[in-house]
C-alpha positions in Angstrom: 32.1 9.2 -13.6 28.3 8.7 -13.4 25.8 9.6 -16.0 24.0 12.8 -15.3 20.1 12.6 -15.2 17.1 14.8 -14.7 13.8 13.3 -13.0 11.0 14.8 -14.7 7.8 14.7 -12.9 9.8 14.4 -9.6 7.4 16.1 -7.3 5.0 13.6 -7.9 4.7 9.8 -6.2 6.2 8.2 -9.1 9.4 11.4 -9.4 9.2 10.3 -5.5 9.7 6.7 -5.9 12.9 7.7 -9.4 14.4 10.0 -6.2 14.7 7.2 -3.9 15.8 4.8 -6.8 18.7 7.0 -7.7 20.1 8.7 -4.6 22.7 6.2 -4.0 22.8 4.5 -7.5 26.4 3.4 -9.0 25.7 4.8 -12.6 23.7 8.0 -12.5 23.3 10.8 -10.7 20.0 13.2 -10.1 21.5 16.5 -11.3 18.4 18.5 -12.2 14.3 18.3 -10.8 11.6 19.3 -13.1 7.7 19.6 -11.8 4.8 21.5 -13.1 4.6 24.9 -13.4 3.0 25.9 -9.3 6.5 23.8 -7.9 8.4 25.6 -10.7 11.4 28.3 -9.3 11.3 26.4 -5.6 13.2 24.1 -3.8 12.1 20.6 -3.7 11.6 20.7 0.1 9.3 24.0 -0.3 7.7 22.4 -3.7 6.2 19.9 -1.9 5.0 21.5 0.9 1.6 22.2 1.2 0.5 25.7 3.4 -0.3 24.9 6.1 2.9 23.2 6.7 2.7 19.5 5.7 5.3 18.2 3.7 3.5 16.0 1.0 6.7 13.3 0.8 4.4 10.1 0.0 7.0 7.4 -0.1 7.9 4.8 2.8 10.9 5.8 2.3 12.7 8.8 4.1 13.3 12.1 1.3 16.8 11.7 0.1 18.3 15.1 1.6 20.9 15.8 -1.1 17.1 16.5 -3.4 15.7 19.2 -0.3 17.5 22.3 -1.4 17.6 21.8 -5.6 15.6 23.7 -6.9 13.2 22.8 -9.4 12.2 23.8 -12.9 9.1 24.1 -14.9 9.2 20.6 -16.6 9.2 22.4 -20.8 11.6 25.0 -19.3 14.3 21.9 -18.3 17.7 22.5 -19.3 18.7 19.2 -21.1 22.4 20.6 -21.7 25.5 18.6 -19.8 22.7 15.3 -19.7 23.3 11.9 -20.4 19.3 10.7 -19.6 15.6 11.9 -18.5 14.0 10.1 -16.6 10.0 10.9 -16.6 7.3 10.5 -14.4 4.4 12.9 -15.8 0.8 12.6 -16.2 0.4 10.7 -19.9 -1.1 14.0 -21.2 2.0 16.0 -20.3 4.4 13.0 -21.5 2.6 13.5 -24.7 4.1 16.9 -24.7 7.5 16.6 -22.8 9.2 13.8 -23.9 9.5 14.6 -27.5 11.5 17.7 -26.1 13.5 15.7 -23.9 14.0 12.7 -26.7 15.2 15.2 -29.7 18.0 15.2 -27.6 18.2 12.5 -25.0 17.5 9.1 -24.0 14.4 9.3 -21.8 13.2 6.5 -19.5 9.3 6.7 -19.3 7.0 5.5 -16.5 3.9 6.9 -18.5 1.4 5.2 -21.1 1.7 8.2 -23.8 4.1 6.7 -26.0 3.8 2.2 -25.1 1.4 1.9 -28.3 3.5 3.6 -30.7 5.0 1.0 -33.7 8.4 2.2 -33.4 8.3 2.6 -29.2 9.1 -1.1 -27.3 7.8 -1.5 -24.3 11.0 -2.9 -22.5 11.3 -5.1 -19.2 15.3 -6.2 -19.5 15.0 -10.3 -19.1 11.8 -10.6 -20.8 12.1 -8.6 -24.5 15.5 -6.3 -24.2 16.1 -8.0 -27.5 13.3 -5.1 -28.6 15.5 -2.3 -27.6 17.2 -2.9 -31.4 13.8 -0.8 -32.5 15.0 2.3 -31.0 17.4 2.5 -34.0 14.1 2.7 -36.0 12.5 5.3 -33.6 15.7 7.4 -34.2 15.8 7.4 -38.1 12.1 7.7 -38.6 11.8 10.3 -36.0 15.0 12.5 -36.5 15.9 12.1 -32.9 19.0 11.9 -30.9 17.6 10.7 -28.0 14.6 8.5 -27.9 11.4 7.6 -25.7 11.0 4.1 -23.5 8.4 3.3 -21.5 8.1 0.8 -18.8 4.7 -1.5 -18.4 1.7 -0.8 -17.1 2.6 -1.6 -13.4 -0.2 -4.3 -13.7 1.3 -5.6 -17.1 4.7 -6.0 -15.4 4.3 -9.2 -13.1 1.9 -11.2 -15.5 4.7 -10.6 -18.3 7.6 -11.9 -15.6 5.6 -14.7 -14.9 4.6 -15.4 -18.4 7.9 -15.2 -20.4 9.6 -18.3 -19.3 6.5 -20.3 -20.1 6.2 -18.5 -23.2 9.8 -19.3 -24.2 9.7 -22.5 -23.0 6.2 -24.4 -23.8 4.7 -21.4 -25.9 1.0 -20.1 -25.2 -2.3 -19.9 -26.1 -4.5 -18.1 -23.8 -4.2 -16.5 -20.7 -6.8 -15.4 -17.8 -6.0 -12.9 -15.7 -8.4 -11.4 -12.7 -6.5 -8.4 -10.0 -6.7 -7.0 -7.0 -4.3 -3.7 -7.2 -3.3 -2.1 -4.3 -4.1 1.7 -4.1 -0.8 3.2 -4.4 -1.2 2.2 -8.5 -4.2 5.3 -8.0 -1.3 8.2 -6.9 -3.2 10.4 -5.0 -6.3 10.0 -7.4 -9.8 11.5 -5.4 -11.4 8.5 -7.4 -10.0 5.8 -5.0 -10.5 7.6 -1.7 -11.3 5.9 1.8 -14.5 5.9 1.9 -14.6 3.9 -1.5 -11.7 1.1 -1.1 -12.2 0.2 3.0 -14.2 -2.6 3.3 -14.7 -3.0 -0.3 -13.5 -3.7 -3.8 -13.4 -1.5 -6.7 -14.6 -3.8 -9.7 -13.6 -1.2 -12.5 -10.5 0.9 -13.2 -10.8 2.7 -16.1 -8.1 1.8 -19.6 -6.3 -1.0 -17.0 -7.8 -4.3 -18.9 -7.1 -3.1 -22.3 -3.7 -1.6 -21.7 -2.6 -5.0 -19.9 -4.5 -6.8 -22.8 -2.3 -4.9 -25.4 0.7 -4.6 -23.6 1.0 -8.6 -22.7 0.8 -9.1 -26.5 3.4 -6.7 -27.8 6.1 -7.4 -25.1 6.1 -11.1 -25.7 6.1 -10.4 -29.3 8.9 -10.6 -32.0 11.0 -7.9 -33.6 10.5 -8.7 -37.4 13.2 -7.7 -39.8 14.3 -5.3 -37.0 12.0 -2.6 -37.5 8.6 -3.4 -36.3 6.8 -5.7 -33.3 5.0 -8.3 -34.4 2.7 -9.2 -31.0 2.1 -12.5 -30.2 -0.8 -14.6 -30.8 -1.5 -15.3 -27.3 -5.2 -14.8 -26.4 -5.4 -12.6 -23.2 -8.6 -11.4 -21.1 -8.4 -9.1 -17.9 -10.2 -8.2 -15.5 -9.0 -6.1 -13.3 -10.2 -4.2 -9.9 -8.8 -2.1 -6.9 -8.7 -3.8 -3.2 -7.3 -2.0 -0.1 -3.9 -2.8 -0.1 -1.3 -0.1 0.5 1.3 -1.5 -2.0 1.9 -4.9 -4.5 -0.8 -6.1 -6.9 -1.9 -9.8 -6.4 -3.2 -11.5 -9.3 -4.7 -14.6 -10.5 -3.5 -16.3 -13.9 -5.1 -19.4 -15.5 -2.7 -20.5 -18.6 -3.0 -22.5 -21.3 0.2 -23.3 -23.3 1.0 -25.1 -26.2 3.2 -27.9 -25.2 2.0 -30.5 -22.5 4.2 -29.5 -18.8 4.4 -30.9 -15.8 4.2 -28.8 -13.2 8.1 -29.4 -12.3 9.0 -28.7 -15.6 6.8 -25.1 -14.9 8.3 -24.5 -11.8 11.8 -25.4 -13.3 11.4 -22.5 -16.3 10.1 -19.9 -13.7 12.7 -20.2 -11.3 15.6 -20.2 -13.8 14.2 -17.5 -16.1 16.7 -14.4 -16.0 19.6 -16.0 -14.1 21.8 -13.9 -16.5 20.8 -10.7 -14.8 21.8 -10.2 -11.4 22.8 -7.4 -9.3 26.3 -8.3 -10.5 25.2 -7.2 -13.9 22.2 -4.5 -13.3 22.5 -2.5 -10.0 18.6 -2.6 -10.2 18.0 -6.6 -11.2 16.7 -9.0 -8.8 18.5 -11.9 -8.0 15.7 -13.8 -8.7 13.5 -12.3 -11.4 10.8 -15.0 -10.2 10.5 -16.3 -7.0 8.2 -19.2 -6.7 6.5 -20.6 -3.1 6.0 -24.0 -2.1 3.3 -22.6 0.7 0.0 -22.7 -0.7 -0.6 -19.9 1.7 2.1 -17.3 -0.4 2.3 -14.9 -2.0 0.9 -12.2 0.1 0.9 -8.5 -0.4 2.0 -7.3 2.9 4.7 -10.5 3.4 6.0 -10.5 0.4 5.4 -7.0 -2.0 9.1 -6.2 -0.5 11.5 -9.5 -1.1 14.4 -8.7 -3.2 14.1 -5.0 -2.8 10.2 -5.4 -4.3 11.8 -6.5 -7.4 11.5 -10.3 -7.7 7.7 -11.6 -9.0 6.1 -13.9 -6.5 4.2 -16.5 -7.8 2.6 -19.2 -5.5 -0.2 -21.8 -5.8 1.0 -23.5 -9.0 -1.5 -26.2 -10.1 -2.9 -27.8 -13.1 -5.9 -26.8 -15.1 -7.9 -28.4 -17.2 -10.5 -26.1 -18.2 -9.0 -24.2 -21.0 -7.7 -26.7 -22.7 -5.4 -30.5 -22.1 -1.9 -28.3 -21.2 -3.5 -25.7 -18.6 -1.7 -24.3 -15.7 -2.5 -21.9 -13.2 -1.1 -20.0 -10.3 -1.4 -16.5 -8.3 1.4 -13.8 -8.6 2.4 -10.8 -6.5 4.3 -7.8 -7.8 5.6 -4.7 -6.6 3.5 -1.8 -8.3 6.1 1.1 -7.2 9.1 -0.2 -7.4 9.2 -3.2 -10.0 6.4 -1.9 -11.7 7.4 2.0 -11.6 10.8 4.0 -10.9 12.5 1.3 -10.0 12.0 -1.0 -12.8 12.4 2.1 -15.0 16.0 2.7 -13.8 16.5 -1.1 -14.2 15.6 -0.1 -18.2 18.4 2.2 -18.4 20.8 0.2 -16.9 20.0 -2.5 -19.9 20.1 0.2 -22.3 23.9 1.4 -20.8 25.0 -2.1 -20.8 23.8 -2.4 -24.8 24.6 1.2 -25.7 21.6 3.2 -26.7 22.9 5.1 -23.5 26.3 6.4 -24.0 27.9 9.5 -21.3 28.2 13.0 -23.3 
């Protein structure tokens, strides 16, 4: 029998992208839609309608017609009875709100930023830091909760973490440069990034992105001391990061420097074999190749590549020396899906973890 979930938030791009995760998935099954309070008492088809007709359905994909006709409730009115999860996919203001209802009882998968900075919240990406999940225990006790609140990455976090974590493990690292170009779709529907800013141009600024990728690098790659609190990693990391017009997969440019001399074999080597112990065999949602690395000087490229291995896998291409930070320097560009790997999709990959080491159990 499959797990029982809610999608909070599921009007939305993000709930969106969490409806066309699920609607086929082995483990769980979309049982109950919450939204805000204007989508609250309709069906989802009628929810997202606007009136003059247009249905607002903003994913590639086609709407999943078992979600048309559910109706959908106010999101602090959701009945969390007969539910193994939440998944959310609110505004961080409202998650600041909602998920502590939804976690006094529940395990709830987060795709906001509301709870990632939290000491007893880890920020979880399966093959890089699942070892982290242990904190949740802590989250539990100190909060008096049942359930408990996860959050995924910032979408921008996501790829550079990939990427980093089997050099990290492997040759350990000292300071990382990272500039990126983020595709739109990482705005929603924002009127900030609207045509007439992003054609023909680049956006150098987007507001809280450096810092959260800054912090967020830091604490995932970090170590769970004595089991109850993150300790982040002494890495050194500086962002930069801006807005191009690209409809989906954020490209970035890393320039590393590590600890322990590498070749750039032995670099290639620990990328391409990082996570080989979560497939789709094991995790529904896992790539089967966590990080996919290009020989072409010429790849990764957004609209080539944002979609290889169901947009899961990180791309990485150009993989060179560098010298400039320091004797044992490497750098390299990386592409990585921003809705899929780097929202629902990778969120539902969380859960699957967390069933597989059982902080997700079926009531």
């Amino acid at each position: 029998m499959k797990l029982r979930c809610a999608v909070a938030g599921a009007t939305g791009i993000a709930g969106q992208q969490f409806l066309v995760a699920l609607q086929s998935h082995p483990w769980f099954e979309v049982v109950r839609l919450a939204g805000s309070e204007r989508s609250a008492g309709k069906t989802y088809r009628h929810a997202i309608t606007s009136p003059s007709g247009q249905i607002g359905w903003n994913v590639a994909e086609p709407m999943p017609s078992q979600f048309a006709e559910m109706a959908v409730v106010e999101g602090s009115k959701l009945d969390l009875s007969g539910l193994d999860l939440v998944f959310t996919a609110v505004e961080s203001d409202a998650a600041k709100a909602l998920e502590p209802i939804y976690a006094a009882e529940l395990p709830t998968i987060s795709t906001a930023s509301a709870f990632r900075y939290e000491t007893d919240v880890p920020i979880l990406i399966p093959a890089v830091n699942g070892d982290q999940s242990a904190l949740i225990r802590v989250q539990q006790e100190h909060r008096k909760w049942k359930g408990f609140v996860v959050p995924i990455p910032n979408c921008t976090t996501t790829g550079l973490a990939v990427a980093l974590a089997p050099l990290h493990q492997t040759f350990g690292l000292e300071k990382v440069i990272m500039t990126s170009m983020q595709a739109v779709s990482g705005a929603g529907r924002s009127p900030g990034v609207i045509a007439l800013d992003v054609i023909d141009n680049v956006i150098p600024y987007i507001p809280k992105e450096e810092e959260k990728v800054q912090t967020e690098v830091k604490k995932i790659l970090g170590k769970l001391v004595g089991g109850v609190v993150i300790e982040p990693d002494p890495v050194q990391v500086s962002a930069t990061c801006t807005r191009v017009g690209v409809l989906d997969g954020h490209f970035e440019t890393a320039t590393v420097a590590l600890s322990r001399p590498a070749t750039m074999d032995q670099v290639k080597a620990a990328m391409q074999t990082f996570g080989r112990d979560m497939t789709p065999a094991t995790h529904p949602s896992a790539p089967e190749r966590w990080i996919t690395v290009h020989d072409d000087p010429y790849r990764p490229q957004p609209r080539r590549d944002r979609d290889a291995d169901r947009g899961m896998t990180t791309s990485v291409g150009r993989l060179r020396e560098e010298t400039v930070l320091g004797p044992h320097g490497v750098k390299f560009v990386l592409l990585s899906h921003n809705t899929k790997m780097g929202a629902a999709m990778g969120a539902v990959l969380v859960a699957e973890d967390l069933l597989k080491r059982g902080f997700i159990k079926q009531r």
